[in-house]
C-alpha positions as CSV (number, residue, x, y, z in Angstrom):
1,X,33.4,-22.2,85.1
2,X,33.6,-24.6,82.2
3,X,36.6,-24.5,79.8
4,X,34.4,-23.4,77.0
5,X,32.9,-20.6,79.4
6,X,36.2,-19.5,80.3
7,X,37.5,-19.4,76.3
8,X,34.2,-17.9,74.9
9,X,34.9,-15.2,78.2
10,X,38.6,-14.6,76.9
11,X,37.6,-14.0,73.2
12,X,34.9,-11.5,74.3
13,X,37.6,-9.8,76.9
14,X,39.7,-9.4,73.8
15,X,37.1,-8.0,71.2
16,X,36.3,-5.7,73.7
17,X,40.1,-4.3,74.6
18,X,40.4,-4.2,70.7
19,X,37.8,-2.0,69.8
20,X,38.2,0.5,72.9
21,X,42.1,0.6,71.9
22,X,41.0,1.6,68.3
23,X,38.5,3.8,69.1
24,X,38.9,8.0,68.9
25,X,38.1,10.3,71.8
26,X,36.5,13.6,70.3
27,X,38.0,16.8,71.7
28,X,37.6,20.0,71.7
29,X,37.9,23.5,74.5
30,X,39.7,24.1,76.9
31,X,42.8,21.6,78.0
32,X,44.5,21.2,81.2
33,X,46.1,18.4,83.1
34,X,47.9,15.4,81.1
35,X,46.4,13.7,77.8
36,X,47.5,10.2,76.4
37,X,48.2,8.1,75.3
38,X,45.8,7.5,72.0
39,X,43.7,8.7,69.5
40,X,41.8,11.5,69.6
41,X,39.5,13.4,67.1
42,X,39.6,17.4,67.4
43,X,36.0,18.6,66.5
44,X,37.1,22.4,67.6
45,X,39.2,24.6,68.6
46,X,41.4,23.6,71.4
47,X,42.8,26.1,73.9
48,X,45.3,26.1,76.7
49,X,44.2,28.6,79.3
50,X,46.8,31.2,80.9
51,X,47.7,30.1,84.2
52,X,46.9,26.5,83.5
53,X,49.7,23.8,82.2
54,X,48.9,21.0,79.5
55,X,51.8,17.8,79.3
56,X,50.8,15.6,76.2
57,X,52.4,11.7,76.2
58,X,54.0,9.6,74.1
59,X,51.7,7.4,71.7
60,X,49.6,9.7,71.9
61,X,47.4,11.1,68.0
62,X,45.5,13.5,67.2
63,X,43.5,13.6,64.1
64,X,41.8,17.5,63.4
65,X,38.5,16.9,62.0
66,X,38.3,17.8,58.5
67,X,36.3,21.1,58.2
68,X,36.5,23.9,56.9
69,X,36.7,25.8,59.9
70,X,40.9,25.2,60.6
71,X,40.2,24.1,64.4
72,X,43.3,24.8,66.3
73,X,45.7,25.6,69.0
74,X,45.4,28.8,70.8
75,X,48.0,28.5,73.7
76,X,48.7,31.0,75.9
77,X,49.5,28.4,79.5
78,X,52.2,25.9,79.6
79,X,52.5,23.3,77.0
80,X,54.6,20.4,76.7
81,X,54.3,17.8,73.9
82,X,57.5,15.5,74.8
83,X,57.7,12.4,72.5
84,X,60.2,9.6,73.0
85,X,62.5,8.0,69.7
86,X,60.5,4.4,69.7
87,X,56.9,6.6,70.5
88,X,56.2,10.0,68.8
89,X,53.3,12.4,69.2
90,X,51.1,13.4,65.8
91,X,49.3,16.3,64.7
92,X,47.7,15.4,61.8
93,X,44.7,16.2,59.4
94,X,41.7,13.8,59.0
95,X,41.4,15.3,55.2
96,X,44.7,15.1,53.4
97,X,43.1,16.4,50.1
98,X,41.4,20.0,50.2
99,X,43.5,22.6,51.9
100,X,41.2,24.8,53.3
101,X,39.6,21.5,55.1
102,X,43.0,21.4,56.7
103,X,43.4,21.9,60.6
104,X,44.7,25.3,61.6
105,X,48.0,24.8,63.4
106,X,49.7,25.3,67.0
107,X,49.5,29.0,67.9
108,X,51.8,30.2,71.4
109,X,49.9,33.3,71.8
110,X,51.8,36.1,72.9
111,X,53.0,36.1,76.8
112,X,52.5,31.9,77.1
113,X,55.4,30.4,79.4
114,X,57.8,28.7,77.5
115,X,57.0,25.5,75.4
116,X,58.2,22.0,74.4
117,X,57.4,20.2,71.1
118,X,59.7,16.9,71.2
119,X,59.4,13.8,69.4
120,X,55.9,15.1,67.4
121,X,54.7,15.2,63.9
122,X,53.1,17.9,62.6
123,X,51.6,17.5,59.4
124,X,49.1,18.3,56.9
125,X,47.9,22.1,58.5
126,X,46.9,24.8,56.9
127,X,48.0,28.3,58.6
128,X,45.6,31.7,57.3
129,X,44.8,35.0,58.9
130,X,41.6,34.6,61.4
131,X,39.9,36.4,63.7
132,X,41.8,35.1,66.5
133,X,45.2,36.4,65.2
134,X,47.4,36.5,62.2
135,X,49.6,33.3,62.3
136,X,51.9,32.5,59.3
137,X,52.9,28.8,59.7
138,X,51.5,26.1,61.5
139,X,53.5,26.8,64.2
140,X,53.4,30.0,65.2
141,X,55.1,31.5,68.1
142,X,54.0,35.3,68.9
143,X,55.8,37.7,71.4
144,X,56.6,36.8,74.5
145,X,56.7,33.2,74.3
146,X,59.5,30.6,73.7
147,X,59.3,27.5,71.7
148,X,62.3,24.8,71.9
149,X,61.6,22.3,68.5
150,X,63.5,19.5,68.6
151,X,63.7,15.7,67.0
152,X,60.3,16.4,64.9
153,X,59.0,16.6,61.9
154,X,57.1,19.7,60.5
155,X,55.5,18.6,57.0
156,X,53.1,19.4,54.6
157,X,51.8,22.1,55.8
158,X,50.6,25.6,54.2
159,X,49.9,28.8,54.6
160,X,48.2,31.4,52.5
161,X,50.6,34.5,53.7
162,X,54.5,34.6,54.4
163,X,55.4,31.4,56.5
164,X,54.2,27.7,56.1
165,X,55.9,25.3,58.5
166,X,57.3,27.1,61.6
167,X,56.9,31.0,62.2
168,X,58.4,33.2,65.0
169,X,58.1,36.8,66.3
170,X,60.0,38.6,68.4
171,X,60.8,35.7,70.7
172,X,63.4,32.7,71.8
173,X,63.3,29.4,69.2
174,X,65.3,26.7,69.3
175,X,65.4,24.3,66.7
176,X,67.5,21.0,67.2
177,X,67.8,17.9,64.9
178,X,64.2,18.3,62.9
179,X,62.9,18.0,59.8
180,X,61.1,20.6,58.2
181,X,59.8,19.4,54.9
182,X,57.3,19.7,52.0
183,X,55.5,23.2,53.6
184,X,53.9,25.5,50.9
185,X,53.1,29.0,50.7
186,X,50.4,30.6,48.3
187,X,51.5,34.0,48.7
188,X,55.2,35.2,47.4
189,X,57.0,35.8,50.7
190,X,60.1,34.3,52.6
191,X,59.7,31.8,55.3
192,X,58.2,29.4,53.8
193,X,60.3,26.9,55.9
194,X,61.1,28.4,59.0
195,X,60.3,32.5,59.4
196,X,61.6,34.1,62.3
197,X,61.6,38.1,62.8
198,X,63.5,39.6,65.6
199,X,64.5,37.1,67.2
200,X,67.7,37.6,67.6
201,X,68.6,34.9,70.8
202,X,67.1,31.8,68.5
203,X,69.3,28.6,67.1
204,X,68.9,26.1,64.2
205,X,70.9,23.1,65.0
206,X,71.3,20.3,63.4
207,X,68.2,20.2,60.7
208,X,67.2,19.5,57.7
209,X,65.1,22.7,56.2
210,X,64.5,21.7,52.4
211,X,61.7,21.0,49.7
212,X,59.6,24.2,50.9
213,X,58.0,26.0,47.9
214,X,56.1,29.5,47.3
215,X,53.7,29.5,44.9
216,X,54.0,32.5,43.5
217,X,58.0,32.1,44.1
218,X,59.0,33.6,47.0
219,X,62.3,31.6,49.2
C-alpha cells in the first residue's frame, strides 16, 4: 500500500469512528440485559419487565424524544443506573421549551426489587396522572419497591399534581449527597422537592433540596 493509500485509508477510518460515536440509537419497549455506553433517543415508552434485570453504564445518555406523549419508565424488574464521579448517566428531554413535550419520568411500579440511581442526571421531565398510574414527580417510587438516590442531580422537572422532582409511597428511600433543584409544581400541594408518604424507614443525607416552587404556592 502506498503512503498516500494508507493516509487517505486513516482519514476515512476516522470520519467513520466520528460519526458512529455521534450518532443516536432510537429506543423504545421492553429493556433487559446491560445498555451503554452512548446516546440514545427514546421514541416510546420504555419498560423493565418483572423478573427481568436492566444495569445502565457509565457515559451512557438518553435523550426522550420530544412529544407530547411523556414516553417513560415503567419499572417493575431490577434496575440499576450506577454512574461513576468523572462519567455520569443523563435522563434528559430533547425539547427544553414546552412542558407537556417533556418526557414522563422513572416510574418503580409497585412490587419492583429494589433499585439504584447513582451518578445520573435527571432533568427536564414532566410527571402527570396517565392511564398507566398516578405518579407525582419524575421519580416516582410506588409500594413495594425501594429506591437508594445518591450523588445525582434531580432538576427541572415538573409535575402537574403534588410532587415534582422525587415522590415516594409507602416504601424504603434513601437519599445521599444529591441535588434536587429547580422542580415545579402547577398544582398547590407539598412535595414539590422530595414527597414521601409513609415511609417511615427512609433517610435524606447529605443534600441539597432548594429552589423548588408551587405555582399556585404550595411548599
Amino acid at each position: 500500500m502506498t503512503r498516500r493509500k494508507a493516509i487517505l485509508c486513516t482519514v476515512y477510518c476516522v470520519l467513520f469512528l466520528s460519526a458512529s460515536a455521534g450518532a443516536q440509537i432510537e429506543i423504545s419497549g421492553p429493556q433487559s440485559g446491560i445498555l451503554g455506553p452512548g446516546t440514545y433517543l427514546v421514541v416510546g415508552d420504555i419498560s423493565v419487565q418483572s423478573g427481568d434485570s436492566l444495569e445502565i453504564v457509565p457515559g451512557t445518555t438518553f435523550i426522550h424524544n420530544g412529544d407530547a406523549s411523556n414516553f417513560k419508565w415503567l419499572i417493575s424488574g431490577k434496575f440499576t443506573a450506577a454512574g461513576v464521579e468523572a462519567d455520569s448517566i443523563y435522563f434528559l428531554s430533547q425539547n427544553s421549551v414546552g412542558v407537556w413535550e417533556r418526557w414522563g419520568g422513572l416510574l418503580f411500579l409497585s412490587g419492583a426489587p429494589a433499585a439504584i440511581i447513582d451518578y445520573c442526571v435527571v432533568d427536564g421531565g414532566m410527571a402527570h396522572y396517565q392511564a398507566t398510574g398516578d405518579n407525582d414527580a419524575v421519580v416516582y417510587i410506588n409500594s413495594g419497591s425501594s429506591l437508594t438516590l445518591t450523588h445525582s442531580r434531580v432538576s427541572n422537572n415538573t409535575s402537574n399534581m403534588e410532587g415534582g422532582g422525587v415522590a415516594a409511597n409507602n416504601t424504603v428511600l434513601l437519599i445521599d449527597s444529591c441535588l434536587i433543584v429547580n422542580n415545579i409544581q402547577l398544582a398547590k400541594g407539598k412535595g414539590v422537592g422530595v414527597k414521601i408518604v409513609e415511609c417511615s424507614d427512609s433517610s435524606i443525607l447529605n443534600s441539597v433540596i432548594a429552589y423548588n416552587q408551587s405555582a399556585l404556592g404550595g411548599t
